[in-house]
N, CA and C atoms as an extended XYZ file, in Angstrom:
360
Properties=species:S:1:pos:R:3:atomname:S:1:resname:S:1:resid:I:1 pbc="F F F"
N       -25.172       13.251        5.539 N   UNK     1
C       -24.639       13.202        4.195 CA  UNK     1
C       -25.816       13.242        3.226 C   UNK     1
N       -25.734       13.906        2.106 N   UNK     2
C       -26.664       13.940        1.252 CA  UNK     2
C       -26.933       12.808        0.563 C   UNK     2
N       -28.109       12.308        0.355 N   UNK     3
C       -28.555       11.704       -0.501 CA  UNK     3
C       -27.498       11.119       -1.678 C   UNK     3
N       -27.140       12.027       -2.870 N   UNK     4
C       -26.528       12.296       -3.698 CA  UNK     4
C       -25.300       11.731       -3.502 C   UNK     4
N       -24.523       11.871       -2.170 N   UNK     5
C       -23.302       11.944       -1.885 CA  UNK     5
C       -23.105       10.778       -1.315 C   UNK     5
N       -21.601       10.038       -1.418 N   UNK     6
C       -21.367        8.876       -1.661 CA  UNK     6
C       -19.722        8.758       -1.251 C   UNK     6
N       -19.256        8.305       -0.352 N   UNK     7
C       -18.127        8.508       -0.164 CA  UNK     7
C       -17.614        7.899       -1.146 C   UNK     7
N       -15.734        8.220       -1.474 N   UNK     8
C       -15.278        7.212       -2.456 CA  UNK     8
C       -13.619        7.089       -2.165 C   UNK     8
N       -13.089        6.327       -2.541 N   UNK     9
C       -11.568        6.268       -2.376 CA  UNK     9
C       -11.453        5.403       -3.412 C   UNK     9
N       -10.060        5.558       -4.067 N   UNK    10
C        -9.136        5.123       -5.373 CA  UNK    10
C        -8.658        3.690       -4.874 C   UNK    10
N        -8.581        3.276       -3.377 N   UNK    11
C        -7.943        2.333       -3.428 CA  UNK    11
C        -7.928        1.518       -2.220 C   UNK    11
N        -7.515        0.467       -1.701 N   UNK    12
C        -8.055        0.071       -0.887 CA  UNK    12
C        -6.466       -0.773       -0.148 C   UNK    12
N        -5.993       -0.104        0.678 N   UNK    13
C        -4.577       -0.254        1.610 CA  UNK    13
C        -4.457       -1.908        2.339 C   UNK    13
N        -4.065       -2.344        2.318 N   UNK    14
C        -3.837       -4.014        2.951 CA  UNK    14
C        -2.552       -3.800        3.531 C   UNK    14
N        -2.541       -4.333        4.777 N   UNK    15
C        -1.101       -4.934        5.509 CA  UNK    15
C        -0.672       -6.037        5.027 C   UNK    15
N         0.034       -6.269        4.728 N   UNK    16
C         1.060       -7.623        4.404 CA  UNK    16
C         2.037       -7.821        5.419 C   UNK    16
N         1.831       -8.631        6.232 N   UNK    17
C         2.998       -9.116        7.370 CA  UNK    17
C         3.865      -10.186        6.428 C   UNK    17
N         5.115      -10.075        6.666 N   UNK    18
C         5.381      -10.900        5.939 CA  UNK    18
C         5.905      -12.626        6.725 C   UNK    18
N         6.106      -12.397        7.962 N   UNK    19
C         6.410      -13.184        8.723 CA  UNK    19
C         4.884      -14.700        8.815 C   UNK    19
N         4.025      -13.814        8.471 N   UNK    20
C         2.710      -14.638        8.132 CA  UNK    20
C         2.404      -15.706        7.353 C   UNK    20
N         3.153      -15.274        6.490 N   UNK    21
C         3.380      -16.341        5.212 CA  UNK    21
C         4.683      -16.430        5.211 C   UNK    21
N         5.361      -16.879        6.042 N   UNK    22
C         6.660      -17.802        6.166 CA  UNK    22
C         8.329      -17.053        5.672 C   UNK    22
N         7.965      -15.652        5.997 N   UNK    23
C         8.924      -14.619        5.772 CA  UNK    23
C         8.989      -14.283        3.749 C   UNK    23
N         7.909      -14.580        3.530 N   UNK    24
C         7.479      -14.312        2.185 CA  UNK    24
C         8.032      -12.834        1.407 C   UNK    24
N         8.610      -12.251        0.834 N   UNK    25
C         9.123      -10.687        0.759 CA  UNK    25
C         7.330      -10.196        0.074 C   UNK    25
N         7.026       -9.464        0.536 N   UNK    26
C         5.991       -8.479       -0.591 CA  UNK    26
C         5.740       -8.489       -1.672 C   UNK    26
N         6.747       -8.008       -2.360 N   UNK    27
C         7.248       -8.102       -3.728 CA  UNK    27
C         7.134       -9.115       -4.374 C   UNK    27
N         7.709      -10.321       -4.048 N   UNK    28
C         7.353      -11.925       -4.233 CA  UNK    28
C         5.883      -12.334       -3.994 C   UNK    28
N         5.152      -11.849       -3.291 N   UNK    29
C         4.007      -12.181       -2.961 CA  UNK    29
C         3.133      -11.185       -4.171 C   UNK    29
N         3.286       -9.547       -4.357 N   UNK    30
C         2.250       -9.154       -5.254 CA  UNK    30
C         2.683       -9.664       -7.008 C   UNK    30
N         4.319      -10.520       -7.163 N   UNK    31
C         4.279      -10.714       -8.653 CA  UNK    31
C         3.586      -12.247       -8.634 C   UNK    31
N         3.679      -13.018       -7.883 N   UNK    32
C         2.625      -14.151       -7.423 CA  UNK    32
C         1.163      -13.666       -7.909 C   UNK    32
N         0.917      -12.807       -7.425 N   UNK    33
C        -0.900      -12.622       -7.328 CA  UNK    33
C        -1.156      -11.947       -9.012 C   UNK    33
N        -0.243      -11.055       -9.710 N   UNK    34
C        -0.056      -10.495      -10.450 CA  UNK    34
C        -0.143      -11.672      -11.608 C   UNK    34
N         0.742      -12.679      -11.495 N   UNK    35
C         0.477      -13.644      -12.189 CA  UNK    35
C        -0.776      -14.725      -12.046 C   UNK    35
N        -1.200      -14.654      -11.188 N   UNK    36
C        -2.818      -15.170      -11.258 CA  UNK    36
C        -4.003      -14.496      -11.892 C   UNK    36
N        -3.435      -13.233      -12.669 N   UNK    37
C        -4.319      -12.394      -13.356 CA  UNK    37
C        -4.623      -10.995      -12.473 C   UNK    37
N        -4.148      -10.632      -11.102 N   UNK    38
C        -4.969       -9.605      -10.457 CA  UNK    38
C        -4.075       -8.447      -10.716 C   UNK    38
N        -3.607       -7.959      -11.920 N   UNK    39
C        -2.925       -7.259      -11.997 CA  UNK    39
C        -2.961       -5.567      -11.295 C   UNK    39
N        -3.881       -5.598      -10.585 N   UNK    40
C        -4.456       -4.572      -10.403 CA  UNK    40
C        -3.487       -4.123       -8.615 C   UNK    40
N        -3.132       -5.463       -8.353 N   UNK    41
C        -2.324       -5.804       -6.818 CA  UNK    41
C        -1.170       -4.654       -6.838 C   UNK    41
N        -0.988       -3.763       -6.104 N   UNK    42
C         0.457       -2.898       -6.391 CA  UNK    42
C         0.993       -2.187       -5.670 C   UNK    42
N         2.148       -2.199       -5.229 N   UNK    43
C         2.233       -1.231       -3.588 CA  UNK    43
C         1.674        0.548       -3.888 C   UNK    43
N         1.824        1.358       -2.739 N   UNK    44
C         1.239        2.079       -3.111 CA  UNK    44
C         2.351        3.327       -3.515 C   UNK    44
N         2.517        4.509       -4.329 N   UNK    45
C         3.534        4.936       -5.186 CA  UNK    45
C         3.417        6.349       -4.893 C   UNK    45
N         2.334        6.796       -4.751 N   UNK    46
C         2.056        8.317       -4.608 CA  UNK    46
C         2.023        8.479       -2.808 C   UNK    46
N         2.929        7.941       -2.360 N   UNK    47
C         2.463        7.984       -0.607 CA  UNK    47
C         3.956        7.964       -0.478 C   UNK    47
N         4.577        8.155        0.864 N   UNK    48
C         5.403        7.923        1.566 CA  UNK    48
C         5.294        8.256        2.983 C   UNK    48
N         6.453        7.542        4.358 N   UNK    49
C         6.270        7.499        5.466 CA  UNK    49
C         6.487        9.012        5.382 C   UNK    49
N         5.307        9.699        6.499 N   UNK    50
C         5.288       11.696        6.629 CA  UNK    50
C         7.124       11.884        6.827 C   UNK    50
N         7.850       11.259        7.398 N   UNK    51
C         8.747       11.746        7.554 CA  UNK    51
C        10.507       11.647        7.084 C   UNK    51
N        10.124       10.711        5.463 N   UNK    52
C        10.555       10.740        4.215 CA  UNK    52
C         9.755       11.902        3.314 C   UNK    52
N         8.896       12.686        3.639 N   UNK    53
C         8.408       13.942        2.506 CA  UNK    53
C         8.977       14.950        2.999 C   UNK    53
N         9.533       15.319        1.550 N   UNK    54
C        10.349       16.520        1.400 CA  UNK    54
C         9.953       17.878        2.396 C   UNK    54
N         8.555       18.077        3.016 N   UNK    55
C         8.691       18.732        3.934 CA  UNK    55
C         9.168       19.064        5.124 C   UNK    55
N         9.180       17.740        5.867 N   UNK    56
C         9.684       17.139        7.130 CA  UNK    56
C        11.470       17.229        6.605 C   UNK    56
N        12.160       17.193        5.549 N   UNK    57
C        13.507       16.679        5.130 CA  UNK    57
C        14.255       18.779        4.991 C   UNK    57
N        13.622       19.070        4.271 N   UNK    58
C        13.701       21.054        4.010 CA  UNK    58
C        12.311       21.284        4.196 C   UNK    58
N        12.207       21.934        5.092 N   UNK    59
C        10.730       22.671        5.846 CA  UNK    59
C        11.242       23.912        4.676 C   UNK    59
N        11.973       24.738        4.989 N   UNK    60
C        12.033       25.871        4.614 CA  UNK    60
C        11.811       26.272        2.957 C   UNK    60
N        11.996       25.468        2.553 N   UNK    61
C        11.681       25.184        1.013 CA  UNK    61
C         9.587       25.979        0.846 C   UNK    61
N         8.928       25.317        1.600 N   UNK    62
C         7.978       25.721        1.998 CA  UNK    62
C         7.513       27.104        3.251 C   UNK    62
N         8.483       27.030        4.026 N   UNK    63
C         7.863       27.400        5.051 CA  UNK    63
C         9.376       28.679        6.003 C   UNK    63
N         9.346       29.262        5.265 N   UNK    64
C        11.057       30.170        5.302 CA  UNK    64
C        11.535       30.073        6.951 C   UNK    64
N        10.450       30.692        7.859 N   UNK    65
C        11.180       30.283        9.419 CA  UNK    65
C        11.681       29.335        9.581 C   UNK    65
N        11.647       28.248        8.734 N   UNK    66
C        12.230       27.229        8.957 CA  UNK    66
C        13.110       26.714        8.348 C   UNK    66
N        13.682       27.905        7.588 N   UNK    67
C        15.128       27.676        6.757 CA  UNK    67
C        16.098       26.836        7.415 C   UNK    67
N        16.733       26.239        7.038 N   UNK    68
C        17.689       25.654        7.971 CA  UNK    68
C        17.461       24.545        8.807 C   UNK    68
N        16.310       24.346        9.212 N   UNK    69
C        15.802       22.932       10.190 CA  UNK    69
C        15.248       21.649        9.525 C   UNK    69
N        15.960       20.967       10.221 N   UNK    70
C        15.552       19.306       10.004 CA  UNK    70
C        15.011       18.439       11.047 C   UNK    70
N        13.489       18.900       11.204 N   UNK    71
C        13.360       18.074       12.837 CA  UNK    71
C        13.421       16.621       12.280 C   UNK    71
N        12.919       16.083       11.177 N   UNK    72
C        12.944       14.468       11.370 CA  UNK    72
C        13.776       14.426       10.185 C   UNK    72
N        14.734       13.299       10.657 N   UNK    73
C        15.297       12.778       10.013 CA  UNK    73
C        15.128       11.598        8.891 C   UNK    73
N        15.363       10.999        7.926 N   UNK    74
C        15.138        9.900        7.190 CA  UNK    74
C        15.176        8.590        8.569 C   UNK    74
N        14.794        7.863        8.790 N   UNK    75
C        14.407        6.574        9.693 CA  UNK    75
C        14.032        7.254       10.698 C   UNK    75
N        13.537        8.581       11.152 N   UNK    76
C        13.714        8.921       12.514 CA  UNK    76
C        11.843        8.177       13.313 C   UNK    76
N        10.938        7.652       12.041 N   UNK    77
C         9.976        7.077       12.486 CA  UNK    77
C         9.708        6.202       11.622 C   UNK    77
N        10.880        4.929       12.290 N   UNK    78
C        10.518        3.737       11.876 CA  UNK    78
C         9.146        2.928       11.868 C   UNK    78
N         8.158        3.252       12.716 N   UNK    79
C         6.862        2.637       12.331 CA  UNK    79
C         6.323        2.838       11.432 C   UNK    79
N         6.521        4.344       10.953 N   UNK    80
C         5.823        4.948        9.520 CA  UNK    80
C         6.375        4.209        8.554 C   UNK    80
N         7.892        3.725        8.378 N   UNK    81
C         8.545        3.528        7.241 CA  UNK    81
C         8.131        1.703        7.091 C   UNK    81
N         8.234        1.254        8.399 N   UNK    82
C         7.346       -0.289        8.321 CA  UNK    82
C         6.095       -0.433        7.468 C   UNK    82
N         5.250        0.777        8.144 N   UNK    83
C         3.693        0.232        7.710 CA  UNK    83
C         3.943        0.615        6.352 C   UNK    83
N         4.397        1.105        5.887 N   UNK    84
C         4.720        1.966        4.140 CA  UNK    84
C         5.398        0.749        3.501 C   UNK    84
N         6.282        0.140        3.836 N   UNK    85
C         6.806       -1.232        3.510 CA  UNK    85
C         6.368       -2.245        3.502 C   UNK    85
N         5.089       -2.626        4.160 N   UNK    86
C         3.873       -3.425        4.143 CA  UNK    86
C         2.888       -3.648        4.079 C   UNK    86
N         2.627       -2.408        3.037 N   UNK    87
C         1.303       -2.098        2.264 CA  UNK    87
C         1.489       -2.073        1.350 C   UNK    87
N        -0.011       -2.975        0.395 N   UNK    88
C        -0.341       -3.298       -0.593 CA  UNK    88
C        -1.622       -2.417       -1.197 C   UNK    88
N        -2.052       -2.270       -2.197 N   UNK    89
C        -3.469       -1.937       -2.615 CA  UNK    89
C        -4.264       -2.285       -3.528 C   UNK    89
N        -5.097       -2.636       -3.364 N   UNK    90
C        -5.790       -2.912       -4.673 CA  UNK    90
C        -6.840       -1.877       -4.935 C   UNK    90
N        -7.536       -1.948       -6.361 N   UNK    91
C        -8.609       -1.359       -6.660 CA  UNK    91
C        -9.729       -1.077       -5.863 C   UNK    91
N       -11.182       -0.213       -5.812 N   UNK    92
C       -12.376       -0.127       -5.262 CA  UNK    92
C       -12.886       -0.322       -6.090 C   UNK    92
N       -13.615       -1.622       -5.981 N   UNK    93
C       -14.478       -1.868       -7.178 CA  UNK    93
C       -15.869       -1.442       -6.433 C   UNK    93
N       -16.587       -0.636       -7.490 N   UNK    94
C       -18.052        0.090       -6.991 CA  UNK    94
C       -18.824       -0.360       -7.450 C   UNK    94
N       -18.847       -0.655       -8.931 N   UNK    95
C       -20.460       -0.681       -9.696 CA  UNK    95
C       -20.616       -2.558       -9.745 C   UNK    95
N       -21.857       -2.644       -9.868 N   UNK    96
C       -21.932       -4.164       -9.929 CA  UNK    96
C       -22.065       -5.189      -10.490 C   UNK    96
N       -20.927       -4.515      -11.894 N   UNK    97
C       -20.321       -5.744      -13.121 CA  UNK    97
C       -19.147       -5.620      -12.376 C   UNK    97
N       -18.692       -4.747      -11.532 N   UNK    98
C       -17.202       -5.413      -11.108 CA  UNK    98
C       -17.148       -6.476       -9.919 C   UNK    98
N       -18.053       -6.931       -9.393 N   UNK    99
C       -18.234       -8.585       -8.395 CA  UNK    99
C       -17.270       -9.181       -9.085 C   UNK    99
N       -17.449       -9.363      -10.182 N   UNK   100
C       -16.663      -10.585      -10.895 CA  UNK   100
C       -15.092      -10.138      -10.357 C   UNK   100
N       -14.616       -8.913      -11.124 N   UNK   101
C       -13.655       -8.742      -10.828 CA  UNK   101
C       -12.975       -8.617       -9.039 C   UNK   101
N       -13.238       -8.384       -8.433 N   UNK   102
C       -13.361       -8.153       -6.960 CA  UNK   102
C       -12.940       -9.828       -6.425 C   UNK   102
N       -14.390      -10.968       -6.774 N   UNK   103
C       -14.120      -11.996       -6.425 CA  UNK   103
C       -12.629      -12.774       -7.106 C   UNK   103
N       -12.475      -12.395       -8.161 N   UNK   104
C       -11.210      -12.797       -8.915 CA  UNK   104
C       -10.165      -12.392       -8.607 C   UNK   104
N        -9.927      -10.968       -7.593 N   UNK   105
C        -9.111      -10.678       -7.336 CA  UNK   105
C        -8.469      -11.453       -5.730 C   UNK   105
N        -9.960      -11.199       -5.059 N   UNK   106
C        -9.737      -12.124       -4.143 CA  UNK   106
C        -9.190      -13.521       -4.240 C   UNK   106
N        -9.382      -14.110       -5.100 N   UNK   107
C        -9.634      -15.548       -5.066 CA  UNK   107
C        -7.948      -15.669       -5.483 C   UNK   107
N        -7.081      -14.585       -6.076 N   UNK   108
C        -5.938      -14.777       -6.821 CA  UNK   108
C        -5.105      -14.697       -5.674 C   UNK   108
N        -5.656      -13.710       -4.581 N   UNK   109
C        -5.186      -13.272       -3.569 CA  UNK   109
C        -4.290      -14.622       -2.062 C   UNK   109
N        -5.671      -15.079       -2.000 N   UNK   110
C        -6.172      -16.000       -1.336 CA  UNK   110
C        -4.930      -17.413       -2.010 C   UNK   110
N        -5.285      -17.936       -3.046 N   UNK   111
C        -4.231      -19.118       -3.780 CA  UNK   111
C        -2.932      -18.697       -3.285 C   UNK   111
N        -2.410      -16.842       -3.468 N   UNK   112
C        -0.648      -17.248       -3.357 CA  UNK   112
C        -0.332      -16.906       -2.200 C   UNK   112
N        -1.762      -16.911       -1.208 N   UNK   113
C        -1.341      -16.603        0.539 CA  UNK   113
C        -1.805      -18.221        0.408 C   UNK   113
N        -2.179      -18.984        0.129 N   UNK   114
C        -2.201      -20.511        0.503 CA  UNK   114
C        -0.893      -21.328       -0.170 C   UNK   114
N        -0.210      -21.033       -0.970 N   UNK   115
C         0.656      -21.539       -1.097 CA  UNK   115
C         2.223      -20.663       -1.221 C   UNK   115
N         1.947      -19.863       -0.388 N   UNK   116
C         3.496      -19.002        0.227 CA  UNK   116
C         4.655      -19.465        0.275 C   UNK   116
N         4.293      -21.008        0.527 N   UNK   117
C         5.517      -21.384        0.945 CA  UNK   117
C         6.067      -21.905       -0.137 C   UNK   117
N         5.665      -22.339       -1.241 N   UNK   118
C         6.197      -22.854       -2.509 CA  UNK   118
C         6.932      -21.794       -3.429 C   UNK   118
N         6.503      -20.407       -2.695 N   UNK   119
C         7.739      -19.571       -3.620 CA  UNK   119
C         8.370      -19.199       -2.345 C   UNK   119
N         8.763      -19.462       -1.520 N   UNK   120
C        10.119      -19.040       -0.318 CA  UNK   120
C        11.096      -19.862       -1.281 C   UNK   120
């Protein structure tokens, strides 16, 4: 890799089990963290399980031999649609005035996975 060059990504994917924190819903857990200031906490919006996208649903729309075919169905890969249901993301913080923010996010993180059980 060059010198110059620097990998980068927009965002940074987390599993959320929810059974972990005491059958906690997601949702309940990122408006928790959201209200500790980390507003930045948010599932992810521009993604879906491969086989909820409109390609996999009408191929042919794209791809004409395949007018007419539906190999996967909506649930037909429930693991995809799990892990998509239990992911979270937050920001990549890069430069190094954002520590602050990073540790703050953590730290907001951390409080409403320590007290999970007070919003069940």
């Amino acid at each position: 890799m060059p010198v110059a060059a620097r990998p980068s990504w927009y965002a940074l994917p987390l599993r959320y089990e929810p059974a972990d924190l005491g059958g906690l819903p997601l949702q309940r857990f990122l408006d928790a963290v959201r209200a500790e200031g980390a507003i930045e906490a948010d599932r992810p919006g521009s993604t879906c399980p491969l086989g909820t996208h409109p390609l996999f649903q009408a191929p042919g729309a794209l791809l004409p031999g395949y007018a007419g075919r539906q190999d996967c169905a909506v649930g037909d890969l429930p693991a995809a649609g799990y892990v998509h249901a239990t992911t979270f993301k937050l920001p990549v913080w890069h430069r190094e005035e954002d520590v602050r923010l990073a540790d703050a996010c953590t730290a907001a993180v951390a409080k409403v996975a320590s007290h999970a059980k007070d919003l069940l």
